[in-house]
N, C-alpha and C positions, 0 to 999 in steps of 0.2 A: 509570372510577369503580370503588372496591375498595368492596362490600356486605356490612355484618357485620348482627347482627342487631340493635341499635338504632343502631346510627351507619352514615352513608356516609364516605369518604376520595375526594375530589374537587376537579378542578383550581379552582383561581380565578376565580369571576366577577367580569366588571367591578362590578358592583355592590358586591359584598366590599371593593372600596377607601377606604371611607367608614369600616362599621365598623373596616377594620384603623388607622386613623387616629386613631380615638376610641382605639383599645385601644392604642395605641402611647404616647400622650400620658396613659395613665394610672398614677400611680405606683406603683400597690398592684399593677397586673398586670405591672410590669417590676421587681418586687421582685426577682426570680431571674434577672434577666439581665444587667444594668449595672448603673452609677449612672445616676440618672433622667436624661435632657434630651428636654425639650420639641422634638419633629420638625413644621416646618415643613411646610404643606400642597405646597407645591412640592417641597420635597426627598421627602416620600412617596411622592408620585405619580413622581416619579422613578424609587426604589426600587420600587415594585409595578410599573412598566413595564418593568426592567431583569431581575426575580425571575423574571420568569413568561418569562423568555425565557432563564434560564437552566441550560445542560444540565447542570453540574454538580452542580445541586440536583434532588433531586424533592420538591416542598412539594405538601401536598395540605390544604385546610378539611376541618374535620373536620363535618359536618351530622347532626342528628337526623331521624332517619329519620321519627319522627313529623309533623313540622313543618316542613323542613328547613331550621330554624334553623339559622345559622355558630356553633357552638361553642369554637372553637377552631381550633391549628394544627399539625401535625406533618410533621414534614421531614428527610430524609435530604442529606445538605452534604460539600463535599468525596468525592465520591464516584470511589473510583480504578480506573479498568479494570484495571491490571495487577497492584496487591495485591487486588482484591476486594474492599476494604473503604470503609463510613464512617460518620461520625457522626451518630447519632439526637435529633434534638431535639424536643419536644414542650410543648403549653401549655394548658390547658383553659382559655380565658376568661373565661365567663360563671359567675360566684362558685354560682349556683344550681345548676350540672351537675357541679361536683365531688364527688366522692365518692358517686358513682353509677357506675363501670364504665366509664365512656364511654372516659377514657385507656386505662385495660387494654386493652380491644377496640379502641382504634385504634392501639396498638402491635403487638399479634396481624396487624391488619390489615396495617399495613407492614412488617413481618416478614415476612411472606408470600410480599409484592410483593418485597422487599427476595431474598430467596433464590430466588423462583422464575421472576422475570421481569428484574430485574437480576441472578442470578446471582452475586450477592455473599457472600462471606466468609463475614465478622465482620463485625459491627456495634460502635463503641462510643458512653457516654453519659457525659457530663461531667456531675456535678451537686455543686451546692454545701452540703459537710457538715451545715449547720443544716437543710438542708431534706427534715425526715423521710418526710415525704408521699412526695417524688420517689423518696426512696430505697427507701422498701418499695415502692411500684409495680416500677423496674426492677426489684428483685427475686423479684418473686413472676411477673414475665415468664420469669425465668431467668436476668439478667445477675449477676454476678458482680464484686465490687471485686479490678480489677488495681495501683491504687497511689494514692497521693496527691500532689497538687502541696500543699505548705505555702503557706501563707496566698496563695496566687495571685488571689485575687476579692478584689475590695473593695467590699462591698453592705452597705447598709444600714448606713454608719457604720462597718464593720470589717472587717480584714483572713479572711480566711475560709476555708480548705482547700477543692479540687476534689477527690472524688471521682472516677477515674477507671474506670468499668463496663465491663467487654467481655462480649460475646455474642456465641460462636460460631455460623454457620449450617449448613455443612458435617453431615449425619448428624442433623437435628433437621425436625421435619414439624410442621405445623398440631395434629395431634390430642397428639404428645407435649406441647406448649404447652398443650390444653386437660387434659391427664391432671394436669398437676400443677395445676388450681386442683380437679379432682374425687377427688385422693388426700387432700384434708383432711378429708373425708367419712368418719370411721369412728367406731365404738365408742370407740376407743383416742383420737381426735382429738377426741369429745365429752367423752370425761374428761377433758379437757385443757383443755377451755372451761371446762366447770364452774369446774375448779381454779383458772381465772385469773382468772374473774368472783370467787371466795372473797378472792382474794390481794388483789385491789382493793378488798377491804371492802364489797360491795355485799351486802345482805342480801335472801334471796331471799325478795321480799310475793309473797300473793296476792292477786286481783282483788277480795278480799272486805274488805281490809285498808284501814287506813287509815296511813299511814307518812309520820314525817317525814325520816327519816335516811336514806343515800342509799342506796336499794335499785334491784334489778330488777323488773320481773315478767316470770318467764320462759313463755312461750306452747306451747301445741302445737297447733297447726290437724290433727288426722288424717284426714287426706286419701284414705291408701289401707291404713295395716295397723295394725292394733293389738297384732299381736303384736309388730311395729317399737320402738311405745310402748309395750310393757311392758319392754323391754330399759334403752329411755330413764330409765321410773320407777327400775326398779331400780341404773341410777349414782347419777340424782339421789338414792335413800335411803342408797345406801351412802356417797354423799359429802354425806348430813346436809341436802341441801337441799330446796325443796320450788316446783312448778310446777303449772302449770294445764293440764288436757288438754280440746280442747273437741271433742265429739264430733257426726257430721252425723247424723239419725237419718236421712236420706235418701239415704245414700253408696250409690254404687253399688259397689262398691270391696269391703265388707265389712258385716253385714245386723245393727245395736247388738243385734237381739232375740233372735240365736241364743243357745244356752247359753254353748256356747264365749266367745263374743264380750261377753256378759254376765259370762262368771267374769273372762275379763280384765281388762275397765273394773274391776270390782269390787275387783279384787289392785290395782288404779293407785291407788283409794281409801284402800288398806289399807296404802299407804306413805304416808298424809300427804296428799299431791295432791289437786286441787281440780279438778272435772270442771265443765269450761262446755258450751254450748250453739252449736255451729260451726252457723248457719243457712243454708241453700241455699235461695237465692230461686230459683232453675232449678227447684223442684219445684212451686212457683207459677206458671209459664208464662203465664195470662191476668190474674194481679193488677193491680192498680195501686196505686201503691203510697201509701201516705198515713202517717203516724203511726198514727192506729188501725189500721189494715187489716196494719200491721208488727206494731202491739203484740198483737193478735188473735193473729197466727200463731205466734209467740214465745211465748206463753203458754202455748199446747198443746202446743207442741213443751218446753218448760220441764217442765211437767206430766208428758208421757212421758218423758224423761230420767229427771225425779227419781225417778217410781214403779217405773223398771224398775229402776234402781241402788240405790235407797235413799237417797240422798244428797240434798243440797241445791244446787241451782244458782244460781250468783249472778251469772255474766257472762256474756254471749256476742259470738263474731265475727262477722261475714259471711265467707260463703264466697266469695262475689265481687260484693265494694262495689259493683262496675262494674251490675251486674246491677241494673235497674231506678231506678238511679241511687240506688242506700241511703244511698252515703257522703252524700248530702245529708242524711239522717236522723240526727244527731250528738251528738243530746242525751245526756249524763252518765249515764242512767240509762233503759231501753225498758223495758215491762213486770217492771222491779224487779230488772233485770238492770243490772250495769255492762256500760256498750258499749265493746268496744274498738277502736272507731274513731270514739271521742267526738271533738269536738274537742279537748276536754281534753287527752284522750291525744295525741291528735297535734301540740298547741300547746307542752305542759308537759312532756313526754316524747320524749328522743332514740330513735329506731326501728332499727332493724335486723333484717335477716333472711334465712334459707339461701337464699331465691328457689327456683332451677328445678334443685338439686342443684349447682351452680359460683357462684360470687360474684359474682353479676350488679353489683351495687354494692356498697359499702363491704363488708370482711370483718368478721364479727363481733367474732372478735380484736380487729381495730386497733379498732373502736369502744370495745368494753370496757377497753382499756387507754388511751383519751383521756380517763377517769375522771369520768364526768358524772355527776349528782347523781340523775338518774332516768333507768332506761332502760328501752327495752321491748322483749324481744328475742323473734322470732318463729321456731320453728322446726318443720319437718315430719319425723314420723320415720320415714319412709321412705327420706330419704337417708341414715342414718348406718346403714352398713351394718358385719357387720365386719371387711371388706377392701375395699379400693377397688372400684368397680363405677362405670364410664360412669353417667350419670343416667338413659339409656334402660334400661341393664340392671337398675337398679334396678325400676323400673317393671315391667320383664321378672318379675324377680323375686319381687312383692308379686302377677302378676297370677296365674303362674304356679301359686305356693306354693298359692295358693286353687284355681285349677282343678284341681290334684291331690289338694288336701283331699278334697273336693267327690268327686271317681272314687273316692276310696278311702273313702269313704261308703257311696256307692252300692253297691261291691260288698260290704262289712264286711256291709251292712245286707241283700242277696240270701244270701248267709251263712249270717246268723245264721239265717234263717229257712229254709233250704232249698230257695232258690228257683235257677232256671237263669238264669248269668248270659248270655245271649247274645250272641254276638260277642268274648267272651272269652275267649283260647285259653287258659286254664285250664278252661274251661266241657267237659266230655268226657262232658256226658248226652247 
């Protein structure tokens, strides 16, 4: 079994031979490999007896770690000892798990397996030109278009070009694989989004707004630095647009009521941007949680925000839905705040967002360029750093930046007043 962090890659159980039956006989999921025909229960069961005993495949289900739901399939075929090399195929099944990550990390996954325990190559992948999805997948793994068969497929009614992908293995390791989904991650790479979200015509609302035409509402949950989200404000006003930063007053990360931390927010206000209210039920530990006893908490914490900023607060997040089960709490509007994880939002509104610093599911990009009429993009500005930085060293970075702050306080402030800094080898009283 190859273990990633939401999906397993694991051989075949007997049981898998039912769903692969169901999915074989369905048209919509054999869109990208033939012309449809209906496979006989005998002739499958054939084929699943004859697959699983064959050494020049390695197929593995792809399982949610969560649940371990069969997902999907991916499999390595034609595989040659003497060139090293073969062909990668791959299938997400279940309509609901795509565009969540799960293909990416199970090609990572067999990539892996593929160079480190077969010893192989190059890898390549055949896919069929209309089908855009596959195509930015293998590329954002690394593969490469080495040529085209003209019109070689015939799906769907037409003649169709193959794509022909190759993926060197030779001189490439697991972490260069994850380096290029955390080199998207910069200054340079958030102006970039901006710019493309403008090009698409989405008009950047805020949470306070009421919008028919097709806008975003772009997000900021600040999680750990604000100085991160003043960098952010400041594109977003030189590129004319405007977002919502929602602040925890409970962070441990960085403390809303210091001066510093208070002039910040305050400049975020002063480009336009709209501060919400990022709630942490962790600072509640023996609640329970009801409608009132939310809207109670929200309120005061509403109250502190607006009085130390000056401003007006009109939305807020949860910091983690999961947390005493809030996301069941959904109503359009809690203490006179929009929630943005109404159902609303989440029914009438296409999501996305940075996750854990790499694209855990869909890229923001591809979302905003599949051009939907609302969307709600989430992001934390902690990642966008500006140079690439691992997502730990980011972390590093934001905790870092403060514990140095913080020393060079303390002694600024021994200093000014004259006092002996002890155990500092500047200290020579």
């Amino acid at each position: 079994m190859l273990v990633g962090k939401t999906i397993t890659l694991s051989a075949l159980q007997d049981g898998d031979k039912y769903i692969l039956f169901r999915w074989i006989n369905d048209p919509a999921l054999m869109k990208w490999n033939a012309p449809f025909r209906p496979v006989s229960l005998d002739e499958h069961l054939s084929w699943f007896s004859q697959v699983r005993a064959d050494k020049s495949k390695a197929l593995f289900g792809i399982r949610r770690i969560a649940n371990g739901q069969l997902i999907g399939l991916i499999q390595l075929v034609d595989i040659h000892p003497v060139h090293r090399s073969a062909e990668l195929r791959i299938k997400i099944c279940v309509p609901d798990c795509r565009g969540k990550g799960y293909g990416s990390e199970a090609l990572r996954l067999l990539l892996d397996f593929a160079r480190g325990t077969l010893n192989l190559r190059r890898v390549k992948a055949e896919v069929v030109a209309s089908n855009a999805a596959a195509l930015r997948t293998f590329e954002r793994i690394g593969f490469q278009e080495e040529g085209r068969q003209r019109e070689a497929a015939f799906m769907n009614g037409q003649w169709q070009d193959l794509v022909i992908m190759g993926l060197p293995l030779e001189g490439r390791s697991a972490s260069e694989d994850d380096r290029k989904e955390w080199t998207d991650f910069t200054e340079g790479a958030y102006s970039e989004l901006i710019k493309l979200a403008k090009s698409e015509n989405y008009l950047f609302a805020l949470f306070s707004e009421e919008v028919k035409q097709r806008h975003v509402l772009w997000r900021h949950d600040i999680d750990l630095s604000v100085h991160r989200a003043i960098r952010l404000a400041e594109i977003e006003a030189e590129l004319k647009v405007r977002a919502t930063y929602f602040v925890n007053p409970h962070c441990v990360y960085y403390n809303m009521l210091e001066p510093e931390i208070l002039g910040l927010l305050r400049l975020i206000t002063s480009f336009g941007h709209e501060i919400g209210l990022h709630f942490d039920a962790d600072a509640y530990p023996n609640e329970v949680w009801t409608r009132e006893s939310l809207e109670s908490h929200l309120s005061q914490e509403r109250m502190l925000v607006q009085q130390a900023l000056g401003c007006p607060v009109e939305a807020f997040s949860y910091h983690n839905p999961d947390v005493g089960e809030l996301i069941a709490l959904d109503g359009d509007r809690l203490a006179g705040m929009v929630n943005a994880y109404s159902k609303r939002l989440r029914t009438d509104y296409v999501y996305a967002s940075d996750s854990n610093g790499y694209w855990r599911f869909k890229p923001i990009p591809d979302v905003i360029q599949e051009r939907h009429n609302r969307l709600h993009i989430l992001t934390h500005p902690e990642w966008w750093t500006p140079d690439p930085l691992p997502p730990r060293d980011r972390i590093e970075r934001c905790v870092m930046g403060r514990a140095q702050a913080s020393l060079q306080k303390y002694d600024t402030g021994l200093a000014r007043f004259g006092r002996r800094n002890i155990g500092n080898s500047e200290d020579r009283s």
